[in-house]
C-alpha positions in Angstrom: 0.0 0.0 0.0 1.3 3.7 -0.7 -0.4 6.8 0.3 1.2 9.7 -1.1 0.6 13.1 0.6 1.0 16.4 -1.1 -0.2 20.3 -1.2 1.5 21.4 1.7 3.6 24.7 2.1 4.3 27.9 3.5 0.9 29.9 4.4 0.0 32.6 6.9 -2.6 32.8 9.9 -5.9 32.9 8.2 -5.2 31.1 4.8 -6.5 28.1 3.0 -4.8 24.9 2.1 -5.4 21.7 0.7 -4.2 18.5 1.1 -4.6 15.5 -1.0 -3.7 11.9 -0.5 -3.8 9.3 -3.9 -3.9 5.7 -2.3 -2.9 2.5 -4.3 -2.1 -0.7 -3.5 -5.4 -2.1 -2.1 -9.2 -1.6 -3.0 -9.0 2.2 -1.8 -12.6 2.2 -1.3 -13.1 -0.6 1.5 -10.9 1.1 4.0 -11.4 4.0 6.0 -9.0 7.2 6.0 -7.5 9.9 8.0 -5.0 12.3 8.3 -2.1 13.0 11.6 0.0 15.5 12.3 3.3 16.1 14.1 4.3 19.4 15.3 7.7 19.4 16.0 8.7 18.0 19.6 5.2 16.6 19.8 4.0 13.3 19.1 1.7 12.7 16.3 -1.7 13.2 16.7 -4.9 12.6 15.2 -6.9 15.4 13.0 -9.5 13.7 11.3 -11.3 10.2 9.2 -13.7 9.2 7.3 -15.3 6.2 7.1 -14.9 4.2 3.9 -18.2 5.0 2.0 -17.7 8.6 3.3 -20.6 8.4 5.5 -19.2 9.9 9.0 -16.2 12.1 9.4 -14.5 12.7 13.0 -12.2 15.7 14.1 -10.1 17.1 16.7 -11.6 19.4 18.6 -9.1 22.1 17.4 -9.9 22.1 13.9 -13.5 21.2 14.7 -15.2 23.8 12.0 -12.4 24.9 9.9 -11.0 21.6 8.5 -13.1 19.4 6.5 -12.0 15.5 4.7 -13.4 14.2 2.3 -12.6 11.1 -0.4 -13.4 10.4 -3.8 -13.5 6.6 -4.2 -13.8 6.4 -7.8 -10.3 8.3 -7.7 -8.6 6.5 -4.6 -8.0 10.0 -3.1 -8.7 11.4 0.1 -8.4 15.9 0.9 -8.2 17.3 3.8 -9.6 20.8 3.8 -7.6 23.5 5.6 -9.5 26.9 6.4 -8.8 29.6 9.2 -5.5 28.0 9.5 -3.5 29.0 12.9 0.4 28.7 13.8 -0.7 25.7 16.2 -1.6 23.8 12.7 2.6 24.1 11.3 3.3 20.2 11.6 4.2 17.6 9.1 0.4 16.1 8.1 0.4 12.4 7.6 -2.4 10.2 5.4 -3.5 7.1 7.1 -5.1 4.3 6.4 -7.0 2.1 9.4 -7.5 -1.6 9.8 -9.6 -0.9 13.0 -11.4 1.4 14.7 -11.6 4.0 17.1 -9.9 5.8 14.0 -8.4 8.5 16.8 -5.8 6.6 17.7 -2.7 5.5 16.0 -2.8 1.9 17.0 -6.1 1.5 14.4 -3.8 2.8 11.4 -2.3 0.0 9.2 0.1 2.0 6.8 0.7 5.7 7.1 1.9 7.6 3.9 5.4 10.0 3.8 3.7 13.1 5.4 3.7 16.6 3.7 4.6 19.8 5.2 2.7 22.9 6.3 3.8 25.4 7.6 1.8 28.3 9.4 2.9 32.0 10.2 1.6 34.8 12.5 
């Protein structure tokens, strides 16, 4: 399986980004998804899923209203929409894929993808 992250960058307090995520490897559409990040000197940490058909989402409570996933099956890709973003958001953003649930956690993601890098200043 390989989950390829990518649209991260340099933005400032208040802008948009978005990430994408192209799975292959494995019928995209029978898994669910999600997206971790790591600030630096933190641990990783969870930010949001969606369950395979795209049915129910989850979210940290800190981007709770400003970041929204979504997944295109037909497509194997998976976006994470940044709005609002805050210097608290700078962290390398990860893709994941579960094999279990509660999808919060990292011990429920199978395979991770190489992260992509954004960057927020005040």
């Amino acid at each position: 399986v390989q989950l390829q992250a990518s649209g991260g960058g340099l933005v400032r307090a208040g802008d948009s980004l978005r990430l994408s995520c192209a799975a292959s490897g494995r019928t995209f559409s029978n898994y669910a998804m999600g997206w971790f990040r790591q600030a630096p000197g933190k641990e990783r940490e969870f930010v949001a899923s969606i369950t395979f058909r795209g049915v129910s989402t989850s979210y940290a409570d800190s981007v709770k209203g400003r970041f929204t996933i979504s997944r295109d099956n037909a497509k194997n890709m998976v976006y994470l929409q940044m709005n609002s973003l805050k210097p608290d958001d700078t962290g390398v953003y990860y893709c994941a894929s579960y094999w279990t649930s509660p999808y919060n956690v990292q011990r429920s993601v199978e395979f991770f993808g190489q992260g992509t890098q954004v960057t927020v200043s005040s």
